[in-house]
C-alpha positions as CSV (number, residue, x, y, z in Angstrom):
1,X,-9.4,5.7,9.6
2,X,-9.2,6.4,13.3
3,X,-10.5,2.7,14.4
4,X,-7.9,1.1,11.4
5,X,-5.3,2.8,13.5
6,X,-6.4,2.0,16.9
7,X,-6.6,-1.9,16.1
8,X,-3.3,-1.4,14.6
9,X,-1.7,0.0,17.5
10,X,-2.3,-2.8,19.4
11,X,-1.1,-5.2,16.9
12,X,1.9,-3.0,16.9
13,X,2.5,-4.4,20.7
14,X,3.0,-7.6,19.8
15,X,5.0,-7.1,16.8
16,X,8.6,-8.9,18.3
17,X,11.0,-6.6,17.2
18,X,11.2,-2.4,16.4
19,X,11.8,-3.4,12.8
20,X,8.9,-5.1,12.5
21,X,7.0,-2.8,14.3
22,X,7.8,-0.3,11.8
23,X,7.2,-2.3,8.9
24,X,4.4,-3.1,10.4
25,X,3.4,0.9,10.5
26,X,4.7,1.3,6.9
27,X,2.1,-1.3,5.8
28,X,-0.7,0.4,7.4
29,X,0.0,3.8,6.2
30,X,0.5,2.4,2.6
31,X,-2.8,0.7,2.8
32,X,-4.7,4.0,4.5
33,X,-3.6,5.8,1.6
34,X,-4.0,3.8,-0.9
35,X,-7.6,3.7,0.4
36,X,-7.8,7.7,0.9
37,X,-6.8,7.7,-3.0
38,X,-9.6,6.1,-4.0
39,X,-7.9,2.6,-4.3
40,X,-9.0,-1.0,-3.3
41,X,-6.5,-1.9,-1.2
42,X,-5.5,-5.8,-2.4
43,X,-6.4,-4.9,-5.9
44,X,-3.8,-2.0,-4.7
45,X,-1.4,-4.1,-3.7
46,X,-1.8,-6.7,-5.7
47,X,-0.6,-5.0,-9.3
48,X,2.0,-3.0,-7.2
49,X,3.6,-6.6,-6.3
50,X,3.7,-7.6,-10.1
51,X,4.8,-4.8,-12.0
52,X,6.7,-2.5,-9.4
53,X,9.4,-5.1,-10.3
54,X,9.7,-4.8,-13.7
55,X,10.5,-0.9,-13.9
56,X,14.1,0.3,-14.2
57,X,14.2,3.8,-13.7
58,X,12.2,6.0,-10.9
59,X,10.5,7.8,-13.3
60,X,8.8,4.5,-13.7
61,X,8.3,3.8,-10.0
62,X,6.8,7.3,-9.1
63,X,4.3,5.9,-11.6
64,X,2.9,4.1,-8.6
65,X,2.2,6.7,-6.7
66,X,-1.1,6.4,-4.5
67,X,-1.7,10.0,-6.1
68,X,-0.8,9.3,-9.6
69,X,-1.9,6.1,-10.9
70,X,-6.3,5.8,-10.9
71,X,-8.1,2.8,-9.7
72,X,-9.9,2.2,-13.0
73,X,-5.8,1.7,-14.7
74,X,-5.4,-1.2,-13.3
75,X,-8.5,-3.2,-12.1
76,X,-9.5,-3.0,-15.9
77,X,-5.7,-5.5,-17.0
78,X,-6.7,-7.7,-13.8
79,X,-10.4,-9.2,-15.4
């Protein structure tokens, strides 16, 4: 996790703007836990992007949650 950071910290140099240098950082924490949960990062990603959309309440989005939701839920509807 270390070296993830480190390459992203130089990234973060060139980033053109504090807001994107903070999106930037919200990416790569999202991603780094994602994968300390046991996720696949794009696979991840990848169902958060279609169905995070489609929920209405936040009972629904806490759903999501790196911590909550197992690998095997989603990468199983994707095939």
């Amino acid at each position: 996790m270390a070296i993830t950071f480190v390459v992203g910290r130089k990234s973060w140099l060139f980033s053109g703007s504090l807001h994107g240098a903070h999106v930037s950082a919200g990416l790569y924490s999202h991603i780094e836990t994602a994968k300390a949960n046991g996720h696949e990062p794009y696979a991840y990603l990848a169902y958060l992007f279609e169905q995070l959309p489609l929920s209405r309440t936040e009972s629904e989005r806490d759903a999501f949650l790196h911590f909550k939701l197992s690998p095997s839920s989603y990468t199983a509807n994707m095939m």
